[in-house]
N, C-alpha and C positions, 0 to 999 in steps of 0.2 A: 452136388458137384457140378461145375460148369462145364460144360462140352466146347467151350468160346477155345480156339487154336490163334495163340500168338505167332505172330509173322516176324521177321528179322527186318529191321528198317536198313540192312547192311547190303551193299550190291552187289550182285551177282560176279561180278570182277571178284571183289572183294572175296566172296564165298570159295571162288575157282583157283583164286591163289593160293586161297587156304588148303584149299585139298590137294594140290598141287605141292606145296610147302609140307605141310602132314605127310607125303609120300617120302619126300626129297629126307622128312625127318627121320620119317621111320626105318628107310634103307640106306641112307648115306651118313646120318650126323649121329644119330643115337647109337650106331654100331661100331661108331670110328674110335679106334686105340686113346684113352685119356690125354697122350701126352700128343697129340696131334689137335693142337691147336691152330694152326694156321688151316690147316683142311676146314674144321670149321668155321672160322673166320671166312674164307673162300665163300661157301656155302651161304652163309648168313648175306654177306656184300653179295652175292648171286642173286638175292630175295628184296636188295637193298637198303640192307642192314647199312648205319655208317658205323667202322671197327676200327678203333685206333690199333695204334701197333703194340702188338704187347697183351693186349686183352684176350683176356680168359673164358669162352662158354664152355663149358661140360656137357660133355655127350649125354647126360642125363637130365639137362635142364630143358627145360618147353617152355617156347619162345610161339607163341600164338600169331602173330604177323611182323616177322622180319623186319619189313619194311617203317616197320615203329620202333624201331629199336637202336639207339646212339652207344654204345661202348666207346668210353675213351681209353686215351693209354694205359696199358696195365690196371686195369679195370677187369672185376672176375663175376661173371654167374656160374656160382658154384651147381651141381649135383643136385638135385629134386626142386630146383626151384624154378616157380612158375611165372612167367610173364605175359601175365594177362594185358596185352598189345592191343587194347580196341585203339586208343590213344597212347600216343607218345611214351617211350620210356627213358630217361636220359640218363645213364651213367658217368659219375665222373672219373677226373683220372685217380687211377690207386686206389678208389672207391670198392667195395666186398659186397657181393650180395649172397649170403649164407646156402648151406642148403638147408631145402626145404619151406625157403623164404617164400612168400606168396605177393608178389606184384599187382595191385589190381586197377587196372584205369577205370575200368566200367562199371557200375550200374543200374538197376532200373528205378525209375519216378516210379515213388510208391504213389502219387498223389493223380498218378495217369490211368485212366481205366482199363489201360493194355499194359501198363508199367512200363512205357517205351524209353528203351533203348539209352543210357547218359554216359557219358564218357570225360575223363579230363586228365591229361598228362602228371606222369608221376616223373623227379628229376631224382635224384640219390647223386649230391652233389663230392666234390674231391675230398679222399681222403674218409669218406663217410663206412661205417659196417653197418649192413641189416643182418644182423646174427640168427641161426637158425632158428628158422617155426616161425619168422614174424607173417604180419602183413601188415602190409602200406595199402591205403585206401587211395581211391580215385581225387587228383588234384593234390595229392602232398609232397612238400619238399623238405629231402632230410636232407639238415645244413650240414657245408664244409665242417667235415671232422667228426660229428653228429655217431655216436652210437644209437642204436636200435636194439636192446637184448631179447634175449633168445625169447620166442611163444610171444613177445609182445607185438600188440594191434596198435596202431597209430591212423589215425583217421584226421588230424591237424599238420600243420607243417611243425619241423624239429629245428628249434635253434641252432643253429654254429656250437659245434663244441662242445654238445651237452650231451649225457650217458642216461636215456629213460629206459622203463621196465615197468610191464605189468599190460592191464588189459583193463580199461582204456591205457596207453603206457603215461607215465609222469616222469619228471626228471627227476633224478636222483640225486648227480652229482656232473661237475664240470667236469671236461676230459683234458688234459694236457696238450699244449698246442705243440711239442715238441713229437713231432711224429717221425719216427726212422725207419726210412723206404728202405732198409735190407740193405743196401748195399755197400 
C-alpha cells in the first residue's frame, strides 16, 4: 500500500467557500421548511448561484459550490440529490432533476500518477427529467425534453426527446414533444 498523499489542485478560496457554504448549508438551507423556496433561492444567489424565478432546490439537496450552479425558471432539484459542482451545472427551464439523482462534473485522469483532478460541465437542458437514482457523468448533455430513467448512468450526451434506461442507459423510445406545463 502506498503511503503517496494526494493534494487538491483546487484553491484555497475555493476550499473556504466551501466550508463556509457547508456551514450556511447545514444551519440555514437543510433546516428550512420544504415550501420556502425562495429562502433558499436567497441563500444559493448569496453563494452565486444564478436562480431563475420559480425554481425549486430542496432542503435536502447538496449543491457542492453554489457558485456553479444556473437554475432556470421553474426548474427543480428535488430531495437527495447531489450536485457534484466542481464545474458548471446548467438547468433548464421546467427541466426536473429527481431525487436521489447524482450530478457529477468531476473526475480523476486515471492515466495521471496523482489521478489529478478533471472536470467539465453538465447542462440538463428545458423540459428534460433525470428520474430518481440516475447519474450524469462529467461533460454530458441531456437534450431538450430528454428523459433519463430511474438508477440509470449516462456518461454520453442524451438526444432531444428520447426516454433511455438502464446502466450504461440506451434509448428506448421517443418522448412526445407535447409537454403540458400544469397550468
Amino acid at each position: 500500500m502506498s503511503n503517496h498523499v494526494f493534494t487538491s489542485r483546487l484553491s484555497v478560496r475555493n476550499r473556504l467557500a466551501r466550508k463556509l457554504w457547508g456551514l450556511v448549508w447545514l444551519l440555514l438551507f437543510r433546516p428550512s421548511p420544504t415550501p420556502l423556496h425562495p429562502w433558499r433561492r436567497l441563500l444559493l444567489r448569496a453563494f452565486g448561484a444564478t436562480i431563475g424565478q420559480g425554481a425549486h432546490a430542496y432542503p435536502r439537496s447538496r449543491i457542492w459550490a453554489p457558485w456553479n450552479l444556473h437554475m432556470a425558471e421553474d426548474s427543480c432539484i428535488a430531495n437527495g440529490v447531489e450536485c457534484y459542482s466542481v464545474a458548471p451545472i446548467f438547468i433548464g427551464a421546467h427541466a426536473c432533476v429527481s431525487q436521489s439523482a447524482f450530478l457529477c462534473t468531476a473526475s480523476h485522469d486515471v492515466d495521471s500518477a496523482d489521478f489529478a483532478l478533471v472536470s467539465r460541465p453538465i447542462t440538463v437542458q428545458a423540459f428534460a427529467w433525470v428520474a430518481a437514482g440516475a447519474f450524469v457523468g462529467p461533460g454530458v448533455t441531456i437534450g431538450e425534453g430528454a428523459v433519463v430513467g430511474a438508477t440509470s448512468s449516462v456518461f454520453q450526451d442524451v438526444e432531444p426527446w428520447v426516454v433511455m434506461r438502464g446502466n450504461p442507459a440506451v434509448v428506448v423510445r421517443t418522448r412526445s414533444r407535447t409537454v403540458s406545463l400544469g397550468r
